[in-house]
Biopython code that builds the backbone (N, CA, C, O; Angstrom):
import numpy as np
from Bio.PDB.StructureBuilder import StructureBuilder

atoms = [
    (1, "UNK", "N", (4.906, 2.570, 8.596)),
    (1, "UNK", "CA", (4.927, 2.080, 7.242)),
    (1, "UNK", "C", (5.524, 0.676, 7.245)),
    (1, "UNK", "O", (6.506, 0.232, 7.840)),
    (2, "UNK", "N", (4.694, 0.128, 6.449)),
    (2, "UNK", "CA", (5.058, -1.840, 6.042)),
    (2, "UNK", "C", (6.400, -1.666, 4.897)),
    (2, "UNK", "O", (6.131, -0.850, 4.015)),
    (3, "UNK", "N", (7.281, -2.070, 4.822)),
    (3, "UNK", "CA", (8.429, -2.132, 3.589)),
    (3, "UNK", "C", (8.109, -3.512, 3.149)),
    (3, "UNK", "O", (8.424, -4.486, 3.833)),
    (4, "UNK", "N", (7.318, -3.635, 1.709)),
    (4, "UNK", "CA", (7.344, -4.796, 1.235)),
    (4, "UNK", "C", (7.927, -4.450, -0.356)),
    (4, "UNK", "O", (7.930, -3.426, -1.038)),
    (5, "UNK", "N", (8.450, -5.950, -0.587)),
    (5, "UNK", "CA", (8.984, -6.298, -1.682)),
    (5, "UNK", "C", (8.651, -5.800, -3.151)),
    (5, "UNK", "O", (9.450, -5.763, -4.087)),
    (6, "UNK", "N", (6.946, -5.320, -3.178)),
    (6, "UNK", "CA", (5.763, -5.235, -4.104)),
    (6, "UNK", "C", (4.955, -4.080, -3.422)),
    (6, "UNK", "O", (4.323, -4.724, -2.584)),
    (7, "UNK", "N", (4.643, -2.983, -3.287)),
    (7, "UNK", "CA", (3.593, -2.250, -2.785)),
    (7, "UNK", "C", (2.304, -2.607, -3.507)),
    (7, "UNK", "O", (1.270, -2.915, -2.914)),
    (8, "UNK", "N", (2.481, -2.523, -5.280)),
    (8, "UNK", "CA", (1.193, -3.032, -6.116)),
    (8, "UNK", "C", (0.859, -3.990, -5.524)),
    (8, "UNK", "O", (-0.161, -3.760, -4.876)),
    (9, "UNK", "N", (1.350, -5.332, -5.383)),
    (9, "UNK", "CA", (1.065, -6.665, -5.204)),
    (9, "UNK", "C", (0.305, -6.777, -3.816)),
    (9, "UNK", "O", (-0.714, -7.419, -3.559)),
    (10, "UNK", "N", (1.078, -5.980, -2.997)),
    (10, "UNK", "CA", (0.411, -6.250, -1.530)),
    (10, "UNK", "C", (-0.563, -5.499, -1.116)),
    (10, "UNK", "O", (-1.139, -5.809, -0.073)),
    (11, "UNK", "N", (-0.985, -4.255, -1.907)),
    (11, "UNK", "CA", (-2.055, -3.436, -2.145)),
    (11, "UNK", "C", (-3.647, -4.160, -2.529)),
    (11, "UNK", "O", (-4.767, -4.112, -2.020)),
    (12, "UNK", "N", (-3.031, -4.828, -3.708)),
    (12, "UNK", "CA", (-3.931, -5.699, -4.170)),
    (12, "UNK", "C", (-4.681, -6.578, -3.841)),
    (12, "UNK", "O", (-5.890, -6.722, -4.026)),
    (13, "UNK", "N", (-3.460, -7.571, -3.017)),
    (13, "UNK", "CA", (-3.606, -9.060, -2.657)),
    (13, "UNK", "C", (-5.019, -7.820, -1.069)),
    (13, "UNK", "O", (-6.249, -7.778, -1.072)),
    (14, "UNK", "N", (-4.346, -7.340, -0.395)),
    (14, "UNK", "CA", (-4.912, -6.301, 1.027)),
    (14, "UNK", "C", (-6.877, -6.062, -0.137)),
    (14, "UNK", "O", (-7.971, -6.625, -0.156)),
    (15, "UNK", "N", (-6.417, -5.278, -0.624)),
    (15, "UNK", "CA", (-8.286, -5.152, -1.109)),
    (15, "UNK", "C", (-9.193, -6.594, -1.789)),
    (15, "UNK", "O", (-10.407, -6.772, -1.886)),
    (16, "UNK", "N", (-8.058, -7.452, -2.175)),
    (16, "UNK", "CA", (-9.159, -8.730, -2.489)),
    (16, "UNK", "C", (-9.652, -9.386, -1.380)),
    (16, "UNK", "O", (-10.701, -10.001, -1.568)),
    (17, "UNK", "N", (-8.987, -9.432, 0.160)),
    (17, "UNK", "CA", (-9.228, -9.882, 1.153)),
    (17, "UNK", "C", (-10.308, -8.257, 1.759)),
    (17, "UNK", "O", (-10.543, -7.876, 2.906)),
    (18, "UNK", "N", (-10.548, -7.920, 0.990)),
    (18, "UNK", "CA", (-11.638, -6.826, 1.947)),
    (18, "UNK", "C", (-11.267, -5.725, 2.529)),
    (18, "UNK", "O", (-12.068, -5.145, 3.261)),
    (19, "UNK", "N", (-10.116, -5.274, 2.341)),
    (19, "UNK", "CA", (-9.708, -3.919, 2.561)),
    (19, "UNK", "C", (-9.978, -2.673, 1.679)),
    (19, "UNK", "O", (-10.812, -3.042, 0.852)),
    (20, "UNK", "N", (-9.701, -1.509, 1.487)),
    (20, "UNK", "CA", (-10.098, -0.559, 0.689)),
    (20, "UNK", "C", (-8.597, -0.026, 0.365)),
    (20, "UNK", "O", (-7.640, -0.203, 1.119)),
    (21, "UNK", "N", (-8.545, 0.725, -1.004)),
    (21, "UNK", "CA", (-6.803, 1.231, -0.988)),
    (21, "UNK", "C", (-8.036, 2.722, -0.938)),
    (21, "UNK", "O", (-9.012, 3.196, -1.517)),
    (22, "UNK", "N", (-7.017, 2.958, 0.307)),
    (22, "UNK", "CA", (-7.135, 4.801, 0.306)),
    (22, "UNK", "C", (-6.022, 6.029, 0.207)),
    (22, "UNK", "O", (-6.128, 7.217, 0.510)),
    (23, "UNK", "N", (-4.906, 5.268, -0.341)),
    (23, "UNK", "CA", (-3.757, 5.924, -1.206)),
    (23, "UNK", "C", (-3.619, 5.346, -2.282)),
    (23, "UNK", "O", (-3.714, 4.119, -2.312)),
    (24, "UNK", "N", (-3.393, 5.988, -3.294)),
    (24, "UNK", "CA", (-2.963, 5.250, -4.296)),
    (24, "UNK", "C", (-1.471, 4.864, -4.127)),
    (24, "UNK", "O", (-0.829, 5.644, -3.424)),
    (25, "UNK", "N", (-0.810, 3.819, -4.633)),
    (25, "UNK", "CA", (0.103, 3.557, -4.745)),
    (25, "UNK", "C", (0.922, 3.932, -5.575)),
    (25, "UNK", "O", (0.848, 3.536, -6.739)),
    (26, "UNK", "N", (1.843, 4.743, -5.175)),
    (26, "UNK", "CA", (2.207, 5.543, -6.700)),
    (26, "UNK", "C", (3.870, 5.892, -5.974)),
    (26, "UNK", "O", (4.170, 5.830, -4.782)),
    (27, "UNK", "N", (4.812, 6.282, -7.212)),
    (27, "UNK", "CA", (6.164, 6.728, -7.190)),
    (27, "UNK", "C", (6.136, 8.128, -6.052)),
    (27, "UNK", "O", (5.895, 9.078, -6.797)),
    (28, "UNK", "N", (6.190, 8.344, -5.479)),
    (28, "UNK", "CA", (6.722, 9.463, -4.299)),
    (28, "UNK", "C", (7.596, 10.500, -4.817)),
    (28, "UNK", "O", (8.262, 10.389, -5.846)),
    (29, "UNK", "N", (7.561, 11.511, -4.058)),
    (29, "UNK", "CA", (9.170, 12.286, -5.027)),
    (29, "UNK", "C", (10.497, 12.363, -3.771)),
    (29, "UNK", "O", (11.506, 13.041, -3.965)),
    (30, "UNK", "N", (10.238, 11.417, -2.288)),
    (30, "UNK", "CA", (10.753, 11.125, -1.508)),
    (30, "UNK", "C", (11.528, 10.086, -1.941)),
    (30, "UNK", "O", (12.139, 9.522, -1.033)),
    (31, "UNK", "N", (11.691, 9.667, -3.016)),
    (31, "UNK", "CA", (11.863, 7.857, -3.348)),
    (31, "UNK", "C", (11.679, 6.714, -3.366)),
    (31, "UNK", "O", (12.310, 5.686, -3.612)),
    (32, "UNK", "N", (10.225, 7.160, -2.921)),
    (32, "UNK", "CA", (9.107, 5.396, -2.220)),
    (32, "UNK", "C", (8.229, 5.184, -3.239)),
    (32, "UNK", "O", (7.761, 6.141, -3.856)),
    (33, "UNK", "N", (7.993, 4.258, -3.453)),
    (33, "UNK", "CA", (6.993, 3.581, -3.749)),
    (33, "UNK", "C", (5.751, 3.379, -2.922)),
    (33, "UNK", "O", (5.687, 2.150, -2.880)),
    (34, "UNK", "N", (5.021, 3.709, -2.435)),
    (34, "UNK", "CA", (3.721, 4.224, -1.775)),
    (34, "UNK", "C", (2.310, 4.574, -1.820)),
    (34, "UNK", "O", (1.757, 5.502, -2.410)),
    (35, "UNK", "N", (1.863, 3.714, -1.133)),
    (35, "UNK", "CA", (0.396, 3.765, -0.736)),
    (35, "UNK", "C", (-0.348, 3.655, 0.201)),
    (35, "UNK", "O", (0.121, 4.163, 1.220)),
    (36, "UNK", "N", (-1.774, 3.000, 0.374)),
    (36, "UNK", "CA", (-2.383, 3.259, 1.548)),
    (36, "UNK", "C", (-3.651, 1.726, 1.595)),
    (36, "UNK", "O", (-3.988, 1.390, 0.459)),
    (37, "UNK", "N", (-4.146, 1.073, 2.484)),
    (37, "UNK", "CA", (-5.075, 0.528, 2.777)),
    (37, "UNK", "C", (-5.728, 0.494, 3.895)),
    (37, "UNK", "O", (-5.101, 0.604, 4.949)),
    (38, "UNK", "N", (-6.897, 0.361, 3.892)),
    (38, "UNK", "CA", (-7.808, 0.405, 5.326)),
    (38, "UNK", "C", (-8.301, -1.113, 5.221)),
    (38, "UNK", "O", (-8.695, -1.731, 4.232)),
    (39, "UNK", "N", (-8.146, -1.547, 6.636)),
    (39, "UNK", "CA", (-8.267, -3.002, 6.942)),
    (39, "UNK", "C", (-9.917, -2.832, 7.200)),
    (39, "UNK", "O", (-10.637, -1.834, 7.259)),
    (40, "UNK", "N", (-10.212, -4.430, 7.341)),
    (40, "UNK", "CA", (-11.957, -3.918, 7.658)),
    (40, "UNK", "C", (-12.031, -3.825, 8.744)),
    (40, "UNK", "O", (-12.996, -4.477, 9.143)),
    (41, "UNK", "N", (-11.434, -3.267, 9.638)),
    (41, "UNK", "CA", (-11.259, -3.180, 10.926)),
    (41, "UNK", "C", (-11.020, -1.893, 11.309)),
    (41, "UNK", "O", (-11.009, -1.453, 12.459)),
    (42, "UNK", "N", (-10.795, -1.206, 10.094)),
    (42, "UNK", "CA", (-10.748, 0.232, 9.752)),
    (42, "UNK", "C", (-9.261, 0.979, 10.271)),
    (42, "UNK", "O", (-9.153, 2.199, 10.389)),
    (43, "UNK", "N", (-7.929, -0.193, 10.608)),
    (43, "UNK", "CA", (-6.658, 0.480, 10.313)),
    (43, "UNK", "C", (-6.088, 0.698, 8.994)),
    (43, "UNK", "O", (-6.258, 0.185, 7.888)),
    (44, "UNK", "N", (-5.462, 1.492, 9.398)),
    (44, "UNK", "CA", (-4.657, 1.844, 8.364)),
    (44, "UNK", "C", (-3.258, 1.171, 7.788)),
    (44, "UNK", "O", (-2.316, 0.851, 8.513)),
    (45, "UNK", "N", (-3.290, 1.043, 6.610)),
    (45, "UNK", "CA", (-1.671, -0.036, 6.553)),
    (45, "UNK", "C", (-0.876, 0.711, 5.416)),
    (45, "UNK", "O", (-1.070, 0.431, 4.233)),
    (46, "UNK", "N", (-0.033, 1.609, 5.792)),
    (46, "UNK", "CA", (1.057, 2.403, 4.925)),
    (46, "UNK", "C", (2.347, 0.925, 4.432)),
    (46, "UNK", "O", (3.220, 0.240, 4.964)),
    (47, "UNK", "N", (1.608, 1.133, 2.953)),
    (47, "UNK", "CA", (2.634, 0.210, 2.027)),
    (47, "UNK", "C", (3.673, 0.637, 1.177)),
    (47, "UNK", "O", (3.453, 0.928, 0.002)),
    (48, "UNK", "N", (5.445, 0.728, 1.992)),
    (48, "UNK", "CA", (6.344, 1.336, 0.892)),
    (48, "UNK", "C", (7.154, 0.266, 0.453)),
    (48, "UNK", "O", (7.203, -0.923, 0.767)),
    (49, "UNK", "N", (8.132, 1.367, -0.803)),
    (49, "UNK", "CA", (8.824, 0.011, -1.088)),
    (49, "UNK", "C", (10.057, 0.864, -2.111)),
    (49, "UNK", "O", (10.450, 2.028, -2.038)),
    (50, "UNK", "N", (10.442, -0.225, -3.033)),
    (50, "UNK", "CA", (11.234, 0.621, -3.822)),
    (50, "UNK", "C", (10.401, 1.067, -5.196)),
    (50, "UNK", "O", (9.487, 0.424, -5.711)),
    (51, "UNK", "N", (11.079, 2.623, -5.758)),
    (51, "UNK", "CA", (9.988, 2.901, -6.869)),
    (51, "UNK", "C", (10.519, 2.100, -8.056)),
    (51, "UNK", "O", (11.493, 1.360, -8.190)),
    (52, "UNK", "N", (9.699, 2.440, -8.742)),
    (52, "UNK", "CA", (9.717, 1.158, -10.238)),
    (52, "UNK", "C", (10.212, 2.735, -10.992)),
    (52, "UNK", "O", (10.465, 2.793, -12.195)),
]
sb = StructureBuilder()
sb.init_structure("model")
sb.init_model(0)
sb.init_chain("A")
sb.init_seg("    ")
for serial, (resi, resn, name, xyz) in enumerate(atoms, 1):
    if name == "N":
        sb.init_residue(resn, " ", resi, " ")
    sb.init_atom(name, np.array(xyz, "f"), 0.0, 1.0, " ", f" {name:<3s}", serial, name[0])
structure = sb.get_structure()
């Protein structure tokens, strides 16, 4: 898992450059902020963070 500042933001910014979100990014009941993207290269990039 990536720890960024923004999970929305870097979720986002990740699918305008051509990635796919295949988690949603959403509040956890672990305490993360969390989601998912597939690169076009077809990795995977686990995005946490703090929850809102």
């Amino acid at each position: 898992m990536l720890t960024v500042p923004d999970p929305d933001a870097t979720a986002a910014q990740m699918v305008r450059h051509g990635g796919e979100l295949v988690i949603p990014v959403e509040n956890r009941p672990y305490g993360r902020r969390q989601g998912g993207v597939r690169d076009p290269f077809g990795h995977l990039w686990v995005l946490g963070g703090e929850p809102r």
